[in-house]
C-alpha positions in Angstrom: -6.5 15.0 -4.8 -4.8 13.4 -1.7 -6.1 14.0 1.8 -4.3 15.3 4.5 -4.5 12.6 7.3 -3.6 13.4 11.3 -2.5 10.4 13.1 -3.2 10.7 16.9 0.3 11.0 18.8 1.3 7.7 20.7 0.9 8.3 24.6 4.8 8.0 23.9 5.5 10.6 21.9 2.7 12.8 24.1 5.4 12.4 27.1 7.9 13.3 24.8 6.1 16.5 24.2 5.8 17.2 27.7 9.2 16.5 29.1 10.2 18.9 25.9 8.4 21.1 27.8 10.9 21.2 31.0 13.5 21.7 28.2 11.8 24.9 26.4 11.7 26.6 30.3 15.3 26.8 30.1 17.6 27.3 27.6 18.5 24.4 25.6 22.4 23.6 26.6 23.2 21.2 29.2 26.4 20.5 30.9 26.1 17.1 30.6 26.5 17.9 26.7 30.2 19.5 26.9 28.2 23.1 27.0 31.0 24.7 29.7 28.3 27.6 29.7 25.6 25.9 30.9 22.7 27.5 32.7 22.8 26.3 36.0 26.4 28.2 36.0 27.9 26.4 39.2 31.1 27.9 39.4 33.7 25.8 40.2 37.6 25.0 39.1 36.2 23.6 35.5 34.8 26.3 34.5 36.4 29.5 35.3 34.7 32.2 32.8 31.0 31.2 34.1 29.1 34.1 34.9 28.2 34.1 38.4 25.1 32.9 39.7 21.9 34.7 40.7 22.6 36.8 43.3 19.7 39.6 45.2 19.5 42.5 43.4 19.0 46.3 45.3 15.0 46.3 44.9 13.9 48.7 42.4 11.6 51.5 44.0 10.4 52.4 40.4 7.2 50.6 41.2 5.1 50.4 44.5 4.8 47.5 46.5 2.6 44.6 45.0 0.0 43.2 47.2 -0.7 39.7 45.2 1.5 38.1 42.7 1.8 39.4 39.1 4.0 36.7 37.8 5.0 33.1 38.1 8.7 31.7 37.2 9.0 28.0 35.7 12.1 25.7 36.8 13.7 22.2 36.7 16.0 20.5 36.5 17.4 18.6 33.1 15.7 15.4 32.9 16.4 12.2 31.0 14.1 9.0 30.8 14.8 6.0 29.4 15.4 2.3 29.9 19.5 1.6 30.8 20.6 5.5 30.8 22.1 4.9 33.7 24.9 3.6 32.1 25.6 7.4 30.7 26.5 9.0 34.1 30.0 8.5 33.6 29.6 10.4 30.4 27.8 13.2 32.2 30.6 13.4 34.8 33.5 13.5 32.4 31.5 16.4 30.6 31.9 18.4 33.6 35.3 18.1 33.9 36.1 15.4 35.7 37.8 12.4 34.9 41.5 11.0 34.3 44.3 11.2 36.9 41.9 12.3 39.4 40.7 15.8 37.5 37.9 17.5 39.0 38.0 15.6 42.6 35.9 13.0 43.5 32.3 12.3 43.0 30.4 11.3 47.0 27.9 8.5 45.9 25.2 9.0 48.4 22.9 6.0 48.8 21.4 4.2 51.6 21.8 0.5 53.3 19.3 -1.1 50.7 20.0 0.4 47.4 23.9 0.5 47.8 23.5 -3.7 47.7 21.3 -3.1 44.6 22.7 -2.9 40.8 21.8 0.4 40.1 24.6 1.7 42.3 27.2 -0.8 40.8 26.1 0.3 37.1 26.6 3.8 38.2 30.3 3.3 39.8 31.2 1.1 37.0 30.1 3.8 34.7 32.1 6.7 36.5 35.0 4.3 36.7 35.3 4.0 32.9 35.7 7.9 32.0 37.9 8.0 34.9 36.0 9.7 37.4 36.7 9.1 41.2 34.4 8.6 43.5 33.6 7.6 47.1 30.3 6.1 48.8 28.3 7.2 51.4 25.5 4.6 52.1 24.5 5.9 55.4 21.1 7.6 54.5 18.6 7.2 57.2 15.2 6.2 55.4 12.5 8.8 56.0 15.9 11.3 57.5 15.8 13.2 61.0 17.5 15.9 61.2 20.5 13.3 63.3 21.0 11.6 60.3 20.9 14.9 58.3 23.9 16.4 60.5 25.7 12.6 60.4 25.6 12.4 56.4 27.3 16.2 56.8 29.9 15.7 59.2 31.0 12.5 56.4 30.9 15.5 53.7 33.2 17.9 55.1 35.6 15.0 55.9 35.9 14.1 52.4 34.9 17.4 50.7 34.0 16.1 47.5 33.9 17.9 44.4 30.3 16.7 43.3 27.5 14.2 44.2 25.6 11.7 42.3 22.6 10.5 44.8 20.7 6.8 44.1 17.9 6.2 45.9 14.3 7.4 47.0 13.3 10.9 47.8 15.2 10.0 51.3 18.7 9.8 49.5 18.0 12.3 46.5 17.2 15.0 49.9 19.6 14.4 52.0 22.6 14.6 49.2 20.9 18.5 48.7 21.2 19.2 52.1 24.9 17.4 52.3 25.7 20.1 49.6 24.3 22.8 50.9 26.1 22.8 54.1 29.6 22.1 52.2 29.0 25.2 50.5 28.2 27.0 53.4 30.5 25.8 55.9 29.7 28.0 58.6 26.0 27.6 58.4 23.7 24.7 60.2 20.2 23.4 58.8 18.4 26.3 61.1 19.9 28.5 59.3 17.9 27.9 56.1 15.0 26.9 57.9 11.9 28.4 56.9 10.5 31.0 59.3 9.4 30.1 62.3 11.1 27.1 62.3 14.3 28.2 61.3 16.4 31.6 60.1 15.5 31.7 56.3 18.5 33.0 55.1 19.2 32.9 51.3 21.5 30.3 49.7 24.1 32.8 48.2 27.4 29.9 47.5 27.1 27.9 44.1 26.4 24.5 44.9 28.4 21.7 43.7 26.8 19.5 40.6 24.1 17.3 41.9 22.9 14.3 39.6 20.2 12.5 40.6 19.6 8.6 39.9 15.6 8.0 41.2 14.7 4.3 42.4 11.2 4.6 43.2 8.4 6.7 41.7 7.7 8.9 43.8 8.9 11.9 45.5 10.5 13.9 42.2 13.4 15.1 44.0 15.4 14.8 40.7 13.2 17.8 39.5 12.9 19.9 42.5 15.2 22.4 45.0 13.2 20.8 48.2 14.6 18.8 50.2 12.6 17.8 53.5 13.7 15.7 56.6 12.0 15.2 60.1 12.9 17.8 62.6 12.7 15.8 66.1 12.4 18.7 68.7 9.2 20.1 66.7 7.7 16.7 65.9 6.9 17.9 63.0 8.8 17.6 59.3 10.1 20.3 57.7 12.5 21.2 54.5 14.4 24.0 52.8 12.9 25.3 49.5 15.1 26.7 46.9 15.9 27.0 43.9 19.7 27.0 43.8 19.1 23.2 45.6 18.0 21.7 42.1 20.0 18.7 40.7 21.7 19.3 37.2 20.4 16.6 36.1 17.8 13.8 36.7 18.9 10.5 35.4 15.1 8.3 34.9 15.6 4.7 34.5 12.7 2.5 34.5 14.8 -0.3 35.2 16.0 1.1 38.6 12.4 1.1 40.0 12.2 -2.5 39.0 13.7 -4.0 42.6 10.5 -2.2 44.8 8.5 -3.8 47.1 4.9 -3.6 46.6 4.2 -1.5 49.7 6.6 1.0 48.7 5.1 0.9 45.1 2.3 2.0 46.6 3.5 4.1 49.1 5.3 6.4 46.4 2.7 5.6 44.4 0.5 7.9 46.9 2.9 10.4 46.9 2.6 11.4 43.3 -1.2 11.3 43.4 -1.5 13.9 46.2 1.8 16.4 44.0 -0.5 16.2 41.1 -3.7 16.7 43.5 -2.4 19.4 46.1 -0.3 21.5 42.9 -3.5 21.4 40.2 -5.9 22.6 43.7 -3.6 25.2 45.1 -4.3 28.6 44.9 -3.6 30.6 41.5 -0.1 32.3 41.5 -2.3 35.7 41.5 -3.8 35.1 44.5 -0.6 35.0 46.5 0.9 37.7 48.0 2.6 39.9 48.7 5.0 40.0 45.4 8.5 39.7 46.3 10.1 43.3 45.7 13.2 41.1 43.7 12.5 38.2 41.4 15.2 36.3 43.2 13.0 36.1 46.2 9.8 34.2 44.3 9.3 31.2 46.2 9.9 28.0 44.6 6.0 27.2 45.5 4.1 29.7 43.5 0.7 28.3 43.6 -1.2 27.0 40.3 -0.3 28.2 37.3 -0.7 27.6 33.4 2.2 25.7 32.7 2.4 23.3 36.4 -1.2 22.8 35.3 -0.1 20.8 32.4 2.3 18.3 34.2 0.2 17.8 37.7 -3.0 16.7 35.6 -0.7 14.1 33.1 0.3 13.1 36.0 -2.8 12.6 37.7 -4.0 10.7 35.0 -1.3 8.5 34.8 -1.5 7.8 38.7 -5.5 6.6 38.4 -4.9 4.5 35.8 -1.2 2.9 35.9 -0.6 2.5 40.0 -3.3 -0.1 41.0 -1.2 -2.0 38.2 2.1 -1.5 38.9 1.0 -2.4 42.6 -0.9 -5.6 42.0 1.5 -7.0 38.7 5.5 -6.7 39.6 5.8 -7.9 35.9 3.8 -5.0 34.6 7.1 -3.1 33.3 4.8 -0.7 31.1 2.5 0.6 34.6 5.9 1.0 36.2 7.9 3.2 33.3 4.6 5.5 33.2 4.9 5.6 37.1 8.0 7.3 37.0 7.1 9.5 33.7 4.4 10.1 36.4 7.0 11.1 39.5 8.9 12.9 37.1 6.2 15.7 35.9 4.0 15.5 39.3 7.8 16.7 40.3 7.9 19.6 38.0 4.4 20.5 38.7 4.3 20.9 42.1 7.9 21.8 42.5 6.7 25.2 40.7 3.5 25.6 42.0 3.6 23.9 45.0 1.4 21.5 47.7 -0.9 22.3 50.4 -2.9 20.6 53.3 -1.8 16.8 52.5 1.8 17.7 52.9 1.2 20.3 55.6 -1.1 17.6 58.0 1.9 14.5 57.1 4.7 15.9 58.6 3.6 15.6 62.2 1.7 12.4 61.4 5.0 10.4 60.6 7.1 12.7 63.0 4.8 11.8 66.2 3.6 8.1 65.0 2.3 7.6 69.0 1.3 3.9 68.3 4.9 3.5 66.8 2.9 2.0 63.8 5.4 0.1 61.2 3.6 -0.3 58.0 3.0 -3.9 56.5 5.9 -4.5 53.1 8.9 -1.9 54.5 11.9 -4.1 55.3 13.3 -1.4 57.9 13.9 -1.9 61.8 12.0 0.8 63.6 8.3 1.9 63.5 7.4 3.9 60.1 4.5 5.5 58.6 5.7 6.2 54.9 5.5 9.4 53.8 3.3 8.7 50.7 0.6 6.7 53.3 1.3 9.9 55.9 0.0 12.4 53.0 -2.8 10.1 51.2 -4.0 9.3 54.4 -6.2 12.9 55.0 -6.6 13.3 51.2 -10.0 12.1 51.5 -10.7 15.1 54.7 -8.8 17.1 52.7 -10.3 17.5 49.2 -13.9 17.7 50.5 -12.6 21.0 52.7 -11.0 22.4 50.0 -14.3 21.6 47.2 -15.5 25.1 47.5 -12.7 26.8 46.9 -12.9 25.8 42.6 -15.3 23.3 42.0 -14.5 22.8 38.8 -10.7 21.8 39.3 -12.3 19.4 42.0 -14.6 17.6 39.2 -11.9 17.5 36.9 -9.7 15.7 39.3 -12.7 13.5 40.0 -13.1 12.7 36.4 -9.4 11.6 36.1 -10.6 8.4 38.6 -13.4 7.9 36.1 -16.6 9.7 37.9 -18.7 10.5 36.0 -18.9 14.4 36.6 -21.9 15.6 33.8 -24.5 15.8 36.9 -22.4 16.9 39.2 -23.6 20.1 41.4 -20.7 22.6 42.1 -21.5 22.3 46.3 -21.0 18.7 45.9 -17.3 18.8 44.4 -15.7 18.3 47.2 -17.6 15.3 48.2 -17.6 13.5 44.9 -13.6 13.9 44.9 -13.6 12.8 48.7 -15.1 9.6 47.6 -13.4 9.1 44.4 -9.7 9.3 46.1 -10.8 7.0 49.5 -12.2 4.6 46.7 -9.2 4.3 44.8 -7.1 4.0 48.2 -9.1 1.0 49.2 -8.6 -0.6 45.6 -5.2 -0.5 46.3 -5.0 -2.7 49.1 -3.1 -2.2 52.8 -4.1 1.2 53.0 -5.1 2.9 56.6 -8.5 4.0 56.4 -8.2 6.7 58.3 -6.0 8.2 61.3 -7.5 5.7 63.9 -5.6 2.6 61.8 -2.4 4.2 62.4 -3.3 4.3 66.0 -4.1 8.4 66.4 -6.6 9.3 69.0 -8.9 12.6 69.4 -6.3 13.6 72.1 -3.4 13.3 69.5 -5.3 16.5 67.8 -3.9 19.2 69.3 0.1 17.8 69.6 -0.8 17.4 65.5 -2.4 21.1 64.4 1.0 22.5 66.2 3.1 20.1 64.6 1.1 21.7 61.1 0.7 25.1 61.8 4.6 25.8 61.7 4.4 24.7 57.9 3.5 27.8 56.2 5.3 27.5 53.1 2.5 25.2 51.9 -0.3 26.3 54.3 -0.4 29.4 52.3 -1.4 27.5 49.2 -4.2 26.0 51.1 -7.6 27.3 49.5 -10.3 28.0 52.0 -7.5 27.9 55.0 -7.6 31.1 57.4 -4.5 33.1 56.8 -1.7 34.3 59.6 -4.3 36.9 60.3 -6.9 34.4 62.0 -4.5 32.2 63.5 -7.3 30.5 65.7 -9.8 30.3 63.1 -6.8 28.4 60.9 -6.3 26.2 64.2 -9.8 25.7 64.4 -10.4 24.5 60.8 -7.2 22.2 61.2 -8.2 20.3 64.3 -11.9 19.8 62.2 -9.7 18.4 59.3 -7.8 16.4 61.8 -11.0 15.0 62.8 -12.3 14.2 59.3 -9.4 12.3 58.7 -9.9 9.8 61.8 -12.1 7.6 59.3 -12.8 7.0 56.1 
């Protein structure tokens, strides 16, 4: 009698599984196959008989209000990864309705100074040119945006009012075309108006947005899964974003061969971004332990805290990070460490675009917003002083995972065991050292890293100007385990300047 035999799945075809999974969270139609009843239901001129979009409900007063979170809500964007699918974004336009004799309006190509030279962008106009799609280019993104080049980039939108964007570049580009969007669609609206509280008004988006489709060149950021989109806010000296859903791009485009053209430094430096996604999203707090509920499902945050399913893609992609970064940093040929980077950027994105970050993210933005030393990190090819975002986050990681250790030790050890610690003697107080060590190891493996605070020339007396550039951040400080809540705002200050100080050296 013949045996059954199981053959092990191909780290291939366990990917495959996983993307699948972004694909089973929604249902299975796409615009970008001919469905004109797609699920992100942008209305717009192509598609008259769409149901409308999500709107806020009248709260139900059949139950009482909900002190922590019962529930947790799954979303992404469409993704597709493969080597040379850039070549299909033509296709994806014409499925939309645009196309021949100028139907649909023109697509805005938003790119930056660098990548608008590079051929991923003439790939992408080629292909929109042979289904007859028009299009215009705005290559004006500022690299690591303030909120100047933010407003710039918008003014250029409602002058040429296009119909949809495609955006090719880093997190920088893939941002700023969400925010360009946004503030077509609401015309009469500025970037404090979606703000979140207290940096800005909060309203809700309620206009559709116009299709957004995004083209990734670095592995990093997963803007082509996410509804964030953050830029540097100059008169807080701090970083800051809007959050939502309605911002996600219909589809993220994922070709390796796009990511092929990056420096090492910002290999690395994107590099560090997905390690701390998959870090802060798999250590957050458990959707049930944040509150209150909203009283309408419409009004769940994007950033939920941990959660079954975000579980899944932060720890692939944590393990993907460890092993495949130091060699996509050190090898330029290595094309197989740099498709599983961006697999990697892709489901950190998905992760922690559900679930959400915490202290990393929360203690960068006034560390690349302020830069008092005007540092300019070694390998970025731009004019002005820049800390990196990724090197701005990864930089208090070490600080930051040893504060956070008590909070669930044994997420901690895993984590630690994805750098290759062994864990099996481990004691639970001692998780938060043991990951401490593990991350500031693999930072100084790769090579041109700041040990610390000091290297990127912070002082003790830069503490205080950086705990009030973080505490405005609370749509991630409320994920922070083991941070003091709104309701011991000095005891939260207090624990922020320590982690401030922690992350002076390493």
């Amino acid at each position: 009698m013949a045996r059954n035999i199981r053959i092990a799945p191909t780290a291939a075809a366990r990917a495959l599984n996983l993307l699948r999974t972004i694909q089973y969270t929604h249902p299975p139609s796409c615009p970008c196959h001919s469905n004109p009843t797609h699920h992100h239901r942008h209305r717009h001129p192509h598609h008259p008989n769409d149901p409308p979009s999500r709107a806020l409900a009248t709260p139900s007063t059949a139950r009482g209000p909900q002190e922590k979170e019962y529930a947790f809500e799954m979303a992404s964007s469409n993704i597709r990864f493969g080597r040379g699918c850039t070549r299909e974004v033509g296709m994806d336009f014409r499925n939309l309705g645009f196309g021949r004799e100028g139907k649909g309006g023109k697509v805005a190509v938003v790119t930056d100074g660098v990548v608008g030279g590079l051929e991923v962008v003439r790939v992408a106009v080629e292909a929109l040119e042979r289904e007859g799609v028009g299009w215009v280019v705005f290559d004006g993104v500022g690299i690591e945006p303030k909120d100047e080049d933010i407003n710039r980039a918008v003014q250029w939108t409602k002058r040429h009012s296009p119909s949809a964007f495609l955006a090719i570049g880093g997190g920088s580009v893939m941002d700023t075309a969400k925010l360009m969007n946004l503030l077509l669609t609401h015309p009469t609206s500025t970037l404090h108006s979606f703000l979140p509280a207290p940096l800005g008004a909060a309203l809700p988006i309620t206009a559709p947005q116009k299709p957004l489709i995004c083209i990734p060149t670095t592995s990093g950021t997963g803007s082509e899964t996410t509804g964030t989109a953050i830029f540097d806010l100059v008169s807080r000296r701090s970083k800051t974003g809007v959050s939502s859903r309605a911002l996600k791009p219909l589809l993220g485009i994922c070709d390796p061969l796009n990511t092929r053209t990056m420096p090492a430094a910002v290999r690395a430096s994107s590099g560090l971004d997905v390690l701390c996604h998959a870090l802060e999203s798999y250590t957050a707090i458990p959707y049930g332990e944040r509150g209150p509920a909203p009283a309408d499902p419409a009004l769940r945050p994007a950033y939920q805290g941990a959660n079954p399913i975000s579980d899944v893609f932060s720890l692939r992609a944590l393990r993907a990070t460890a092993r495949f970064l130091p060699r996509a940093v050190r090898d330029p040929a290595d094309a197989d460490a740099q498709d599983q980077m961006l697999l990697a950027a892709t489901l950190a994105g998905v992760g922690f675009g559900n679930a959400g970050v915490h202290l990393c993210h929360a203690m960068s933005y006034p560390v690349s917003s302020q830069n008092p030393a005007r540092y300019a990190h070694p390998g970025y090819r731009v004019a002005r002083p820049l800390i990196p975002h990724g090197v701005s986050v990864a930089v208090t990681a070490p600080a930051v995972f040893r504060f956070t250790g008590p909070s669930n030790p044994e997420r901690h050890l895993v984590a630690a065991e994805m750098f290759g610690v062994d864990v099996s003697r481990v004691k639970r107080e001692s998780a938060g050292e043991v990951l401490g060590e593990a991350i500031a190891r693999f930072l100084d493996g790769l090579g041109d890293q700041p040990r610390g605070l000091k290297a990127l020339g912070f002082r003790e007396g830069d503490v205080e100007a950086l705990v009030e550039g973080t505490v405005p951040q609370r749509r991630v400080l409320a994920l922070a385990p083991g941070l003091a809540g709104e309701e011991e705002a000095e005891r939260g200050r207090e624990q922020l300047r320590g982690l401030f100080m922690d992350a002076m050296e390493y």
